[in-house]
Every structure is written in structure tokens, then in C-alpha cells.
C-alpha positions as MATLAB code, in Angstrom:
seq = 'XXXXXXXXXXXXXXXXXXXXXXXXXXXXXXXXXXXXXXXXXXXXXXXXXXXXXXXXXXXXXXXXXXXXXXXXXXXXXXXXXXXXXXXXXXXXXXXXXXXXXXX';
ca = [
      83.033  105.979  103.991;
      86.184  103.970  102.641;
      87.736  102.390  105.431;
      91.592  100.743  105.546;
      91.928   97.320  107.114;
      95.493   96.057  107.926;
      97.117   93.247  109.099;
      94.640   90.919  107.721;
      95.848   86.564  107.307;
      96.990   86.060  103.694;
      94.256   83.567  103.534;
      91.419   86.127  103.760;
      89.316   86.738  100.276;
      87.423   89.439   98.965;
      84.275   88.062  100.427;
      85.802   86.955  103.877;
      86.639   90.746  104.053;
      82.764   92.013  102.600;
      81.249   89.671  104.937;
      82.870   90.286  108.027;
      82.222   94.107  107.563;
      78.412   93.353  106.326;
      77.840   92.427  110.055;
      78.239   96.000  110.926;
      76.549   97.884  108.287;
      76.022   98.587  104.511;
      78.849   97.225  102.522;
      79.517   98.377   99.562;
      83.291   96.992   98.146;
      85.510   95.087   99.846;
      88.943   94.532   98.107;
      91.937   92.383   99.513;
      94.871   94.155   97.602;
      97.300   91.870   95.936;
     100.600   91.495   94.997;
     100.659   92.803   91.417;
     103.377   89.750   90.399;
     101.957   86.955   92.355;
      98.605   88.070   93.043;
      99.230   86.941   96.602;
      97.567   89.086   99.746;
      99.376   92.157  100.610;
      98.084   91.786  104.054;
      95.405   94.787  103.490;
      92.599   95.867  102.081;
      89.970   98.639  101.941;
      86.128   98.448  102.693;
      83.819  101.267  101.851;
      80.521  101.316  103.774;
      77.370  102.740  102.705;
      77.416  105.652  105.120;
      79.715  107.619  107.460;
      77.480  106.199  110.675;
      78.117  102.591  109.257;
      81.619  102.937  108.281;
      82.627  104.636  112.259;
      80.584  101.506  113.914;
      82.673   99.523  111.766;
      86.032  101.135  112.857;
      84.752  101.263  116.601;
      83.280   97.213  116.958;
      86.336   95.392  114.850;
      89.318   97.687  115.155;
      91.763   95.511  117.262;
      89.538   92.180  116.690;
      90.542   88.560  116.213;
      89.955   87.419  112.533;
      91.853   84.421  110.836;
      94.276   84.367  113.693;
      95.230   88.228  113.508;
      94.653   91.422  115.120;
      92.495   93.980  112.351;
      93.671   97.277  112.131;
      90.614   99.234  111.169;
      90.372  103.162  110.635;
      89.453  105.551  107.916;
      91.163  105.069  104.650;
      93.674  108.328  103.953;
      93.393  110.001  100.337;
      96.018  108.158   98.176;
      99.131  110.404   97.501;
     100.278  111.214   94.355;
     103.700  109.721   94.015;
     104.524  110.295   90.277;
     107.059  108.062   88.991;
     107.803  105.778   91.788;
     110.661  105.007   93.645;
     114.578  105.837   92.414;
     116.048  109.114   91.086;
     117.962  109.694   87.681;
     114.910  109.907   85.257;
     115.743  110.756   82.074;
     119.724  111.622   80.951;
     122.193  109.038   81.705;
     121.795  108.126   85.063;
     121.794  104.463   86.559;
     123.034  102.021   84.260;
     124.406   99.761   86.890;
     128.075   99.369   85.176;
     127.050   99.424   81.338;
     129.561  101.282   79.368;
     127.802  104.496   77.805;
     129.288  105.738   74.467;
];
């Protein structure tokens, strides 16, 4: 079961994260995402437990615990969405441009 873990301290490493969880159950990834530019913590992270049993005593014995200093948000991870190309409109043609003189 993958599980998503918010509001986790910057500080907090792949293995804090694996760790914490492996008091609960099974673990069998734990991945602090980062910051693609300055490979800082984004502040989340996903788990995924070996089972479905370990990953809901997971969500139900540290959702709303103390760790580094902040409050975990811990449920079940939602199926990524497909976003296609991102953020902003005007693909393809002439749009943006931000003032540059088109000829």
C-alpha cells in the first residue's frame, strides 16, 4: 500500500522517513521528494508498505504525530494524474513571447 506523508521538517532523509514507518510494519520504499533544481525537501514524501494491513496501521498510529518538530500528515497515496504538458496555455503557434517582436 503506497502511503503519502506531508508536512514532514526539511531536515528529514530518506531513511529518517523508512525508519520511522519500519516501526509499524513492512517497509518497502521510502522517498523524501525533492526539489528538482535544488534537490532540497519538498516537505513530502511517499512510503509504500508491504501490505494493505501494514500500510492502514501506519496511517492510523502516526497520522497527526510529532516528528522533527512537525505534525505528519499520513493517508493513502492518490493515483498520480496525468497532467500532460504542465502548467501555461499557448502550445504550439505564436503564443507567449513576452514582448519579442514576431516577423
Amino acid at each position: 500500500m503506497k502511503l503519502y506523508v506531508g508536512n514532514l521538517s526539511f531536515q528529514t532523509s530518506n531513511f529518517d522517513l523508512q525508519e520511522l514507518f519500519s516501526s509499524v510494519g513492512t517497509v518497502e520504499s521510502a522517498t523524501v521528494v525533492e526539489d528538482r533544481e535544488t534537490g532540497r525537501s519538498r516537505g513530502f514524501g511517499f512510503v509504500e508498505m508491504a501490505s494493505k494491513e501494514d500500510g492502514e496501521k501506519a496511517i492510523a498510529e502516526l497520522n497527526g504525530t510529532e516528528h522533527n518538530g512537525r505534525e505528519l500528515k499520513v493517508n493513502e497515496a492518490k493515483p498520480r494524474e496525468n497532467r500532460g504538458f504542465g502548467g501555461g496555455g499557448n502550445r504550439g503557434g505564436y503564443g507567449g513571447g513576452g514582448g519579442r517582436n514576431r516577423w
